[in-house]
Backbone atoms as SQL, in Angstrom:
CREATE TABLE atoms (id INTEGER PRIMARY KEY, chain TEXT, resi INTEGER, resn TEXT, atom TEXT, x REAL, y REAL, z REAL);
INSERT INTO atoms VALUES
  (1, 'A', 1, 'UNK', 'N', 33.641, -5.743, 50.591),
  (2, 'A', 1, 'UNK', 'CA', 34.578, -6.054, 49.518),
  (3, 'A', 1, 'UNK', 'C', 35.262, -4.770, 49.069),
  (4, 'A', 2, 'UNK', 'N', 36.905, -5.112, 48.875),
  (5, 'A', 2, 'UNK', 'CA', 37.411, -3.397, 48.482),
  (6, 'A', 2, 'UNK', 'C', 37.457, -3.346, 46.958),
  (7, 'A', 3, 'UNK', 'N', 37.270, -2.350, 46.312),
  (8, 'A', 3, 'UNK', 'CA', 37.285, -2.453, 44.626),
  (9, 'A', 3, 'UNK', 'C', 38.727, -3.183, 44.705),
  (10, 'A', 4, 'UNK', 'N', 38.434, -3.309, 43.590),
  (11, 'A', 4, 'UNK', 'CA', 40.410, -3.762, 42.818),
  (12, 'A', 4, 'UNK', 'C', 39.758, -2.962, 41.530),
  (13, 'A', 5, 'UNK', 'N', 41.277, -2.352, 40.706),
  (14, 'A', 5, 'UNK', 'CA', 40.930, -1.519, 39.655),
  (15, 'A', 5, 'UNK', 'C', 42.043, -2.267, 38.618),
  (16, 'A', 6, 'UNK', 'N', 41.457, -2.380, 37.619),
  (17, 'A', 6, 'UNK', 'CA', 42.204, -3.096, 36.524),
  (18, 'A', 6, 'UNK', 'C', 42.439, -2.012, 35.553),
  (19, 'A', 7, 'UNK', 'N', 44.208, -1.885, 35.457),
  (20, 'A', 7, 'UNK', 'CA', 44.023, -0.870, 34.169),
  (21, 'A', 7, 'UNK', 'C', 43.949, -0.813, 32.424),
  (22, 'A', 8, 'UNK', 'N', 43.184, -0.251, 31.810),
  (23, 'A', 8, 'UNK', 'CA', 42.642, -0.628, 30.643),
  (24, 'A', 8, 'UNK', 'C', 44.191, 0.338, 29.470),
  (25, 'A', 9, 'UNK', 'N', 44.844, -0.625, 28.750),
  (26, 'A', 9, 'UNK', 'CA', 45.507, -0.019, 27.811),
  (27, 'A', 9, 'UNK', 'C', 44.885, 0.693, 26.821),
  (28, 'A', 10, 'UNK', 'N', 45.166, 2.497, 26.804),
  (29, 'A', 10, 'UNK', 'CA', 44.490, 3.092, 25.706),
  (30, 'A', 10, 'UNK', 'C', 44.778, 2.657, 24.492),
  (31, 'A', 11, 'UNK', 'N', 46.185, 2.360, 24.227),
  (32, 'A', 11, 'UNK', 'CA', 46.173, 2.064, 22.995),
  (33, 'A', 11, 'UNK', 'C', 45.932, 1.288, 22.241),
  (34, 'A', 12, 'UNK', 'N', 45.134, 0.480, 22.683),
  (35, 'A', 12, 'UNK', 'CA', 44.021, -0.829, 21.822),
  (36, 'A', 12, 'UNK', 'C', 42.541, -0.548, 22.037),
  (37, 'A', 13, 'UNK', 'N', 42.700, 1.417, 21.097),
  (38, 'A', 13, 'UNK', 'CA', 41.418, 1.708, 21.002),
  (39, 'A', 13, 'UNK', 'C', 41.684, 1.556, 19.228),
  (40, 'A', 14, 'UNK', 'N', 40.294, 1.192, 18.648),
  (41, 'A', 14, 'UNK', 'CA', 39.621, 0.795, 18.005),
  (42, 'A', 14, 'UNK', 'C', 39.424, 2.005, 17.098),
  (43, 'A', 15, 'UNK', 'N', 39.933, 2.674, 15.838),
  (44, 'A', 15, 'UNK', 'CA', 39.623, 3.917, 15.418),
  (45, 'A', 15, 'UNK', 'C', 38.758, 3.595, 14.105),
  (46, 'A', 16, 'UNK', 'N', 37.633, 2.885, 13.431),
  (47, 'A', 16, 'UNK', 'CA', 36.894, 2.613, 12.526),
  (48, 'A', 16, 'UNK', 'C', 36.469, 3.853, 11.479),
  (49, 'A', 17, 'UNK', 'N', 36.142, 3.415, 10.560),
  (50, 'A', 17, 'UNK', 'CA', 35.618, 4.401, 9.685),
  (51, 'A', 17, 'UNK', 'C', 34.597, 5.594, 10.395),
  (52, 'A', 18, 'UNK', 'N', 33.229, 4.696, 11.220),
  (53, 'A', 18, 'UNK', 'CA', 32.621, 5.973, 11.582),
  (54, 'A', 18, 'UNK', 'C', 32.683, 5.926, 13.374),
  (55, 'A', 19, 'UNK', 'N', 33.284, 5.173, 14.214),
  (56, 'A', 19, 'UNK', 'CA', 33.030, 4.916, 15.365),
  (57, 'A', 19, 'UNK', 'C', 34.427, 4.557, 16.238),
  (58, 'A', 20, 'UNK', 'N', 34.539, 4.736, 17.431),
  (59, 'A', 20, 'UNK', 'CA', 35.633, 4.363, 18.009),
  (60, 'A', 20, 'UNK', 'C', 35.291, 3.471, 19.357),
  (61, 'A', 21, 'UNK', 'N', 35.821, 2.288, 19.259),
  (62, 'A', 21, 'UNK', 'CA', 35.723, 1.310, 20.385),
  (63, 'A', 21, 'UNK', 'C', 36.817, 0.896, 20.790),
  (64, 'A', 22, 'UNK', 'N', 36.630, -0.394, 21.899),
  (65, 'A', 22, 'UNK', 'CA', 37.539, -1.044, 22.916),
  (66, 'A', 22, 'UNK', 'C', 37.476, -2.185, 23.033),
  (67, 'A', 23, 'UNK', 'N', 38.280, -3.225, 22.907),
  (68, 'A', 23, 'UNK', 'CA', 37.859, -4.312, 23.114),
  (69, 'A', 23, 'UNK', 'C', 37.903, -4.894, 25.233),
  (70, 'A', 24, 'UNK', 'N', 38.649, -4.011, 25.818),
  (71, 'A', 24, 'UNK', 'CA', 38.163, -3.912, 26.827),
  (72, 'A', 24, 'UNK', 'C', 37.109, -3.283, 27.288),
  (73, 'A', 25, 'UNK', 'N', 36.606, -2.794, 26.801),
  (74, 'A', 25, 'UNK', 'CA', 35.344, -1.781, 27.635),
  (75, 'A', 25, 'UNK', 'C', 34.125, -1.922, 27.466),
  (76, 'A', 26, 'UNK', 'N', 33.335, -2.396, 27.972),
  (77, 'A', 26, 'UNK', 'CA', 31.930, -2.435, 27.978),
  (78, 'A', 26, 'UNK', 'C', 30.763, -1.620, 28.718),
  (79, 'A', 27, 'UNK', 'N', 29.773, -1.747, 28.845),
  (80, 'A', 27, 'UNK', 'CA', 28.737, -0.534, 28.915),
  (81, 'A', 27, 'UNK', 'C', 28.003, -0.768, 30.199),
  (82, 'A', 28, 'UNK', 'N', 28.351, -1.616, 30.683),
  (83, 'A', 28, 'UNK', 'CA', 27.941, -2.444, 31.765),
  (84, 'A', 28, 'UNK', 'C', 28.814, -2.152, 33.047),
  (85, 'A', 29, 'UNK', 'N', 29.906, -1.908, 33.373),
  (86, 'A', 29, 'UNK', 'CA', 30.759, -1.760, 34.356),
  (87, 'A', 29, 'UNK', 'C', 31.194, -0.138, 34.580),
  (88, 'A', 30, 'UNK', 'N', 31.691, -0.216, 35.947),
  (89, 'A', 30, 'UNK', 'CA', 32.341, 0.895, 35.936),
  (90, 'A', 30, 'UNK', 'C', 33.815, 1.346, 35.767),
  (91, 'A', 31, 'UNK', 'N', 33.824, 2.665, 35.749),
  (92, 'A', 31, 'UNK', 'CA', 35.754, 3.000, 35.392),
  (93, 'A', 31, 'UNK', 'C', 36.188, 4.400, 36.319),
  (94, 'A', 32, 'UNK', 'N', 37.594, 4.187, 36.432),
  (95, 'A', 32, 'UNK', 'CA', 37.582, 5.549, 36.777),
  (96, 'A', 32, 'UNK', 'C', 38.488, 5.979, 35.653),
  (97, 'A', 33, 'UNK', 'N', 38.901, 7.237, 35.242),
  (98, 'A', 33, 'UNK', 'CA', 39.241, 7.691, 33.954),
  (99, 'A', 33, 'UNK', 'C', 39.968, 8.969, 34.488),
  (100, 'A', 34, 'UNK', 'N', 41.304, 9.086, 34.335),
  (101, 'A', 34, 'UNK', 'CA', 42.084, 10.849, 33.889),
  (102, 'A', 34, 'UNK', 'C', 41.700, 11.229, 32.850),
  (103, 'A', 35, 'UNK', 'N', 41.132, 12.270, 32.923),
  (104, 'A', 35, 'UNK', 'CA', 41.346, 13.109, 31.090),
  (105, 'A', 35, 'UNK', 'C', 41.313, 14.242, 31.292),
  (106, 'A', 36, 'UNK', 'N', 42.256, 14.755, 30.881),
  (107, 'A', 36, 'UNK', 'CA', 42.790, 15.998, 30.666),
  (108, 'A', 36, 'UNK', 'C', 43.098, 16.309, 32.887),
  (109, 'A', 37, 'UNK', 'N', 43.879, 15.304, 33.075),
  (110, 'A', 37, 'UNK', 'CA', 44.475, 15.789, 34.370),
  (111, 'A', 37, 'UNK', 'C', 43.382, 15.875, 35.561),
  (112, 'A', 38, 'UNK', 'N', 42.328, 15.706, 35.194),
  (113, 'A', 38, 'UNK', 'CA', 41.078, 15.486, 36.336),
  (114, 'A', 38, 'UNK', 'C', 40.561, 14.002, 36.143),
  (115, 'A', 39, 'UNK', 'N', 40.550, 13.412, 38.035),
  (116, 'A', 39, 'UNK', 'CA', 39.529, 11.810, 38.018),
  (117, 'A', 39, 'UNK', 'C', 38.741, 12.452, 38.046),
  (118, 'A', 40, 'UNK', 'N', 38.039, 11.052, 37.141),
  (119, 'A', 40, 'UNK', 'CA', 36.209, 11.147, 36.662),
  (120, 'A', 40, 'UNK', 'C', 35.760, 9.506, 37.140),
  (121, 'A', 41, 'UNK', 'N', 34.688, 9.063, 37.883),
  (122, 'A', 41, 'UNK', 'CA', 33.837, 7.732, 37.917),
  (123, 'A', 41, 'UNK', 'C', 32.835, 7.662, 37.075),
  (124, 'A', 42, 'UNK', 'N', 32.601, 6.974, 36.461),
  (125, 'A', 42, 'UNK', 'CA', 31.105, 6.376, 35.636),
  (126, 'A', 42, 'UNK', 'C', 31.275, 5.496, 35.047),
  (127, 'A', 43, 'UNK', 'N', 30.354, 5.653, 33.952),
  (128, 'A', 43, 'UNK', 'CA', 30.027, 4.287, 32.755),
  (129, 'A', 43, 'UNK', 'C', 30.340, 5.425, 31.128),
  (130, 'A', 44, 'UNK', 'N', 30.281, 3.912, 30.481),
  (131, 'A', 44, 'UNK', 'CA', 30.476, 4.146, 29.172),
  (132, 'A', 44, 'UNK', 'C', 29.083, 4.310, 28.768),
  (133, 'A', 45, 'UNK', 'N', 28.510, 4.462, 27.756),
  (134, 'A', 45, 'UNK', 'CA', 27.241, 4.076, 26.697),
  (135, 'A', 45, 'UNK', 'C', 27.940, 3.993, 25.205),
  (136, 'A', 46, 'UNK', 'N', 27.470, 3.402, 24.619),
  (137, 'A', 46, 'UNK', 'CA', 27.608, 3.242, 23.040),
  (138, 'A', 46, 'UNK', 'C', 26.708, 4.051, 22.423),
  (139, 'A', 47, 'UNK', 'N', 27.191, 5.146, 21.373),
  (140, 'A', 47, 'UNK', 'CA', 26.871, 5.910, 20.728),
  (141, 'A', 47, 'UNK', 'C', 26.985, 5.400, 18.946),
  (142, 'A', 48, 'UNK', 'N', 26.318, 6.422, 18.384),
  (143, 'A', 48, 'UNK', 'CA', 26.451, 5.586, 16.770),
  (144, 'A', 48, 'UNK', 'C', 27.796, 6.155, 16.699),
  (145, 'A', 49, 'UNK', 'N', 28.871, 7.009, 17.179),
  (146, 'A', 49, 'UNK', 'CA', 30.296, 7.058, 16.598),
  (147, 'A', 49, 'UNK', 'C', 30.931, 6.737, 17.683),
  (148, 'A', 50, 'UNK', 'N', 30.486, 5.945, 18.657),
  (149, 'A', 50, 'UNK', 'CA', 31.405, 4.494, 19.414),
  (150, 'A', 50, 'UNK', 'C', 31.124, 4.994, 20.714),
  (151, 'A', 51, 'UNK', 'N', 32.068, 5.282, 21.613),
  (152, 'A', 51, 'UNK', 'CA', 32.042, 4.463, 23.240),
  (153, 'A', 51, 'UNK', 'C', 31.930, 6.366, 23.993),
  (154, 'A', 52, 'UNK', 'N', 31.333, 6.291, 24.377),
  (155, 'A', 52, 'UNK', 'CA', 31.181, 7.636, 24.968),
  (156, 'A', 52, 'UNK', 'C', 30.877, 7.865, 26.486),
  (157, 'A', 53, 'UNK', 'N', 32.147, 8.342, 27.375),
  (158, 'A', 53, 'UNK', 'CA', 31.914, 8.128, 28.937),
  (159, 'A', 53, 'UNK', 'C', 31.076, 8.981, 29.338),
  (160, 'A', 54, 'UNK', 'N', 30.175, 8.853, 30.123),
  (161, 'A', 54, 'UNK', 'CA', 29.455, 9.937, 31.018),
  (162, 'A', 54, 'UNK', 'C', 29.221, 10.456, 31.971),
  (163, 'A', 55, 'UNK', 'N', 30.418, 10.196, 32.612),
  (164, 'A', 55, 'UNK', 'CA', 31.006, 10.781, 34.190),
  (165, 'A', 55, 'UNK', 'C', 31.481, 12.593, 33.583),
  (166, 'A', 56, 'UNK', 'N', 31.741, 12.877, 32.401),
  (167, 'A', 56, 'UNK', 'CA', 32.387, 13.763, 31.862),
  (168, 'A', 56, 'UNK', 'C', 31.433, 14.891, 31.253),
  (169, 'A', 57, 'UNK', 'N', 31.813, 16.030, 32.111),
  (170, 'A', 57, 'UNK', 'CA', 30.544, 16.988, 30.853),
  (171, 'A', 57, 'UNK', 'C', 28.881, 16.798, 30.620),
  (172, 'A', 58, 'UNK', 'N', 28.674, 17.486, 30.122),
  (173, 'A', 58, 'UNK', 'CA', 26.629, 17.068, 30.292),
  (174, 'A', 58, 'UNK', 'C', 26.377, 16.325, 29.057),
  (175, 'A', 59, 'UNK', 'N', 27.537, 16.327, 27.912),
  (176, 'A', 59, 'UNK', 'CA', 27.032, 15.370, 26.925),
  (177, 'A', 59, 'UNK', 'C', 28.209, 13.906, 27.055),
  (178, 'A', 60, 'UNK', 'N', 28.722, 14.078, 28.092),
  (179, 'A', 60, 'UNK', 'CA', 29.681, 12.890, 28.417),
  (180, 'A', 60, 'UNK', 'C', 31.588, 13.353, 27.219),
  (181, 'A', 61, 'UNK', 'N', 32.463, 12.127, 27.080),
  (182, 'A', 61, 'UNK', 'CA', 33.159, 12.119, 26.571),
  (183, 'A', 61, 'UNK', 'C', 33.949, 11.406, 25.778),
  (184, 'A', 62, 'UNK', 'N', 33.812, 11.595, 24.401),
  (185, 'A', 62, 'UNK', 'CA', 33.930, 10.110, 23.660),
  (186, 'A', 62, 'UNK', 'C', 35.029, 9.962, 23.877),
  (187, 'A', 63, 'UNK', 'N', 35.735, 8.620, 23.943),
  (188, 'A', 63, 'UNK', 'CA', 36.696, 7.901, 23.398),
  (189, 'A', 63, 'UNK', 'C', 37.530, 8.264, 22.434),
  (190, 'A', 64, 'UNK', 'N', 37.308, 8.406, 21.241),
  (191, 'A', 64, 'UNK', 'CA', 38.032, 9.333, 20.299),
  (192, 'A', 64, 'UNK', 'C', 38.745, 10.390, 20.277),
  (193, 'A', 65, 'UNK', 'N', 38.280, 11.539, 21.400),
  (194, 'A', 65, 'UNK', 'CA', 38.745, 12.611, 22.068),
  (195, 'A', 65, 'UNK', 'C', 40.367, 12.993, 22.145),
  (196, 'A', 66, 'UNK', 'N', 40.912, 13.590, 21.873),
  (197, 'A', 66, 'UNK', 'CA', 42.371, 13.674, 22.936),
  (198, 'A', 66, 'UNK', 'C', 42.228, 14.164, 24.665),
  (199, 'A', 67, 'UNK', 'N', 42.937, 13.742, 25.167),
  (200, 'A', 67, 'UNK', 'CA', 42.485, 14.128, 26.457),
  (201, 'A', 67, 'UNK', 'C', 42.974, 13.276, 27.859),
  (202, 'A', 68, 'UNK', 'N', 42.713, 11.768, 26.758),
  (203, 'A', 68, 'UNK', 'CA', 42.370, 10.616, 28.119),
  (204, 'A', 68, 'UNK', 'C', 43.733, 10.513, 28.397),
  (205, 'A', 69, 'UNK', 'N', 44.265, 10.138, 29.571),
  (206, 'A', 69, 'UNK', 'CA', 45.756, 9.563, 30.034),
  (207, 'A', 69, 'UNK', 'C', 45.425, 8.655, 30.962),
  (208, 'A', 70, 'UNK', 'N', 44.218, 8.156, 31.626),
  (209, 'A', 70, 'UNK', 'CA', 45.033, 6.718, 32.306),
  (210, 'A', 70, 'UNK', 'C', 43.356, 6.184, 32.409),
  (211, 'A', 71, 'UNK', 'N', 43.475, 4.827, 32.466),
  (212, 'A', 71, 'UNK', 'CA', 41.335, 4.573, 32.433),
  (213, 'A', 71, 'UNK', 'C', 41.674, 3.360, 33.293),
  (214, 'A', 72, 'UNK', 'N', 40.768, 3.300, 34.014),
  (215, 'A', 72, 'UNK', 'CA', 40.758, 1.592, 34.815),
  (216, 'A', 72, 'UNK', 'C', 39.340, 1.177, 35.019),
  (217, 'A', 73, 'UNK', 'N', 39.192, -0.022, 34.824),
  (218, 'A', 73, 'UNK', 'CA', 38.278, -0.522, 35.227),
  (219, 'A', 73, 'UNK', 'C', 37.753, -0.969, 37.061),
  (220, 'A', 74, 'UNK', 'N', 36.623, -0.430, 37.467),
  (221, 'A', 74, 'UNK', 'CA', 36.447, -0.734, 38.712),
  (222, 'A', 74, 'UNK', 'C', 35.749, -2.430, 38.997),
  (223, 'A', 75, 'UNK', 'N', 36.125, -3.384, 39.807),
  (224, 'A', 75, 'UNK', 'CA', 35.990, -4.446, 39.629),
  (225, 'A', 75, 'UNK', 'C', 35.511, -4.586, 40.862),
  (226, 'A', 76, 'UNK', 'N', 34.358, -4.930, 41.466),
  (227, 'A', 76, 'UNK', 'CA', 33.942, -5.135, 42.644),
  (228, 'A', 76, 'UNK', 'C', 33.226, -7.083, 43.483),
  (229, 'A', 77, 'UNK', 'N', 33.783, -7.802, 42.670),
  (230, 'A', 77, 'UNK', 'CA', 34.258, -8.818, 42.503),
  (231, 'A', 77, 'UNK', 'C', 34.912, -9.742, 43.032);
């Protein structure tokens, strides 16, 4: 089966009082993600101040961040 990649609109991120989410994104699937001009593959986890990728860095990379420019979901399906 070949992936198909679905792309996720940043701008229906979620900016809350203490946390930042997606209503596309869940913790369960994979993505591939630009940020800051380099692809990254992994997963999300949910953190107490929201959605934090961990393909990125040794403490991963929240959502909230500036940085991100293009995210897709990997769909193997």
């Amino acid at each position: 089966m070949v992936p198909r990649l679905e792309k996720i609109d940043l701008n229906k991120r979620q900016f809350k009082t203490n946390e930042c989410t997606h209503p596309d994104i869940n913790a369960h699937s994979s993505y591939l993600a630009k940020i800051n001009g380099r692809w990254h593959a992994g997963k999300f986890s949910r953190q107490h101040y929201g959605l934090n990728f961990e393909a990125v860095y040794d403490a991963g990379f929240q959502l909230d961040y500036d940085g991100w420019e293009e995210l897709y979901k990997i769909n193997t399906k």
